[in-house]
N, C-alpha and C positions, 0 to 999 in steps of 0.2 A: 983034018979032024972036024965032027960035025959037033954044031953046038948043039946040047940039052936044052930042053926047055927053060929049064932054072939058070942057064949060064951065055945062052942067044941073048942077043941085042935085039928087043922087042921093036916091034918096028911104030914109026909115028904115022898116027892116023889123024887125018882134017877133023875129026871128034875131039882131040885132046889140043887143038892149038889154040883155041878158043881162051883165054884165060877167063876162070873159073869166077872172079866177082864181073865178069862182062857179061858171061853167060846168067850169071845170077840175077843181076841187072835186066836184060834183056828178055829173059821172061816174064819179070816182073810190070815191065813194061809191055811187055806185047801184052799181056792179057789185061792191065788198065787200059791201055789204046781199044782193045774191045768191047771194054764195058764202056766205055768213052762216047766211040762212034756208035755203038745202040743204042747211046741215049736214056740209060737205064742209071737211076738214080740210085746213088748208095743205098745201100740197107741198114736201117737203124737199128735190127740188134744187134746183129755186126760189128758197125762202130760203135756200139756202147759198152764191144768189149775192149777196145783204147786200152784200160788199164792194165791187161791182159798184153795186150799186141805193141806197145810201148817198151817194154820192161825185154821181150825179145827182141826186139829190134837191139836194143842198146846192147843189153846181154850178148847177143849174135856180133856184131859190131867188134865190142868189145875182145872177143876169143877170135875172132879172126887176127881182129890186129896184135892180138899177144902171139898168137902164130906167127906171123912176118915178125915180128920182133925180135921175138926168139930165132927163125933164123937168120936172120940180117944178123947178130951176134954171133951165132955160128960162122958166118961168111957164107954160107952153100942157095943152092938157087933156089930162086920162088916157082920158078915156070914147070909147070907138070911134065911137058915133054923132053925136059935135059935129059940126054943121054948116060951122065955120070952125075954124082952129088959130090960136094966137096968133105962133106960132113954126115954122120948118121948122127941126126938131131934125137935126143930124148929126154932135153930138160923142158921146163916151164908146163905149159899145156898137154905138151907131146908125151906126159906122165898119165895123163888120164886118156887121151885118145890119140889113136894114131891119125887122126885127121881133123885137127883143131879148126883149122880154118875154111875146111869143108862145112863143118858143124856151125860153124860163126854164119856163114853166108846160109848156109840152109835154115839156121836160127832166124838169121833177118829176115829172110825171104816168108816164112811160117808169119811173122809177128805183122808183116805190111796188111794183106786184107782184114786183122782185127783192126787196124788204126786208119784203113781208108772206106769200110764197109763195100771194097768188089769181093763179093765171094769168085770171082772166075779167078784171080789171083791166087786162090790156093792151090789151081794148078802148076805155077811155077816150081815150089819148091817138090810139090810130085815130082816134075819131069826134071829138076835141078838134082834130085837125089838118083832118078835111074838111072842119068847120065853122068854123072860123075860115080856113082857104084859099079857101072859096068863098063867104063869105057878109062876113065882116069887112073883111078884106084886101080885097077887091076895090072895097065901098063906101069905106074909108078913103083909098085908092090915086085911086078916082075925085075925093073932096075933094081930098087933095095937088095932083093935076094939075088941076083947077078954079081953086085958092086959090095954088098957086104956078109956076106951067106950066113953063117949059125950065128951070128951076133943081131941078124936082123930075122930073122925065123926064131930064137927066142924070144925076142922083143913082143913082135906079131904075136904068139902065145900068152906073152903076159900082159898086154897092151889092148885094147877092146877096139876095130874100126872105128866105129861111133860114138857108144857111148856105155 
């Protein structure tokens, strides 16, 4: 029998083993290390929006870690690439979006060059959101509809990606 799209074992790619707050981290960092080594001194209005870029970080922080929370209670896994979940999670956060803790770190990541004035930093969470939209999300999305079919394609329906 050959497997459908919807019921194949999507395969794991070097894109998705990455775990996603290293990835989030590590852009955020490679592009301060650039603004770093050019020697190019914050920009003051920038950080004068701190009170702005403050309040996301925390916020973003915050809905990441009530993700892991929520599933650590579940029991089911954190890591993108598991093959099976033990759990189809839909309490806490997972009521407002199907990717809480994408949204938390993409949140962080947004809020750092208001609080450090590198504007090259806003490129992270650019390239932090096309790689987890096109590359995570999709593989994860294909398990759910695999591992749990019309109960998670309802959900997806009623349940917004982002936000």
């Amino acid at each position: 029998m050959i497997d459908s799209p919807a019921t194949a074992t999507p395969k794991v790619s070097w894109t998705i083993l990455i775990p996603p707050p290293v990835l989030a981290a590590a852009l955020s960092f490679v592009f301060w290390a650039i603004f770093a080594v050019l020697g190019m001194p914050p920009v003051a209005w920038l950080m004068a929006l701190w009170p702005l870029g403050l309040p996301l970080v925390v916020a973003g922080v915050a809905l990441a870690v009530w993700g892991v929370s929520t599933f650590r209670r579940a029991g089911t896994q954190l890591m993108p690439h598991a093959e099976s979940h033990r759990q189809f999670v839909v309490a806490g956060p997972f009521r407002f979006t199907r990717n809480p803790m994408y949204l938390g770190l993409l949140t962080t990541i947004l809020g750092v060059p208001l609080t450090s004035g590198n504007p090259l930093q806003f490129l992270a969470p650019i390239i932090f959101f096309a790689w987890i939209n096109g590359r995570y999300i999709p593989f994860e999305e294909a398990t759910l509809v695999r591992q749990f079919g019309d109960a998670y394609l309802a959900y997806r329906k009623r349940v917004r990606r982002w936000l």
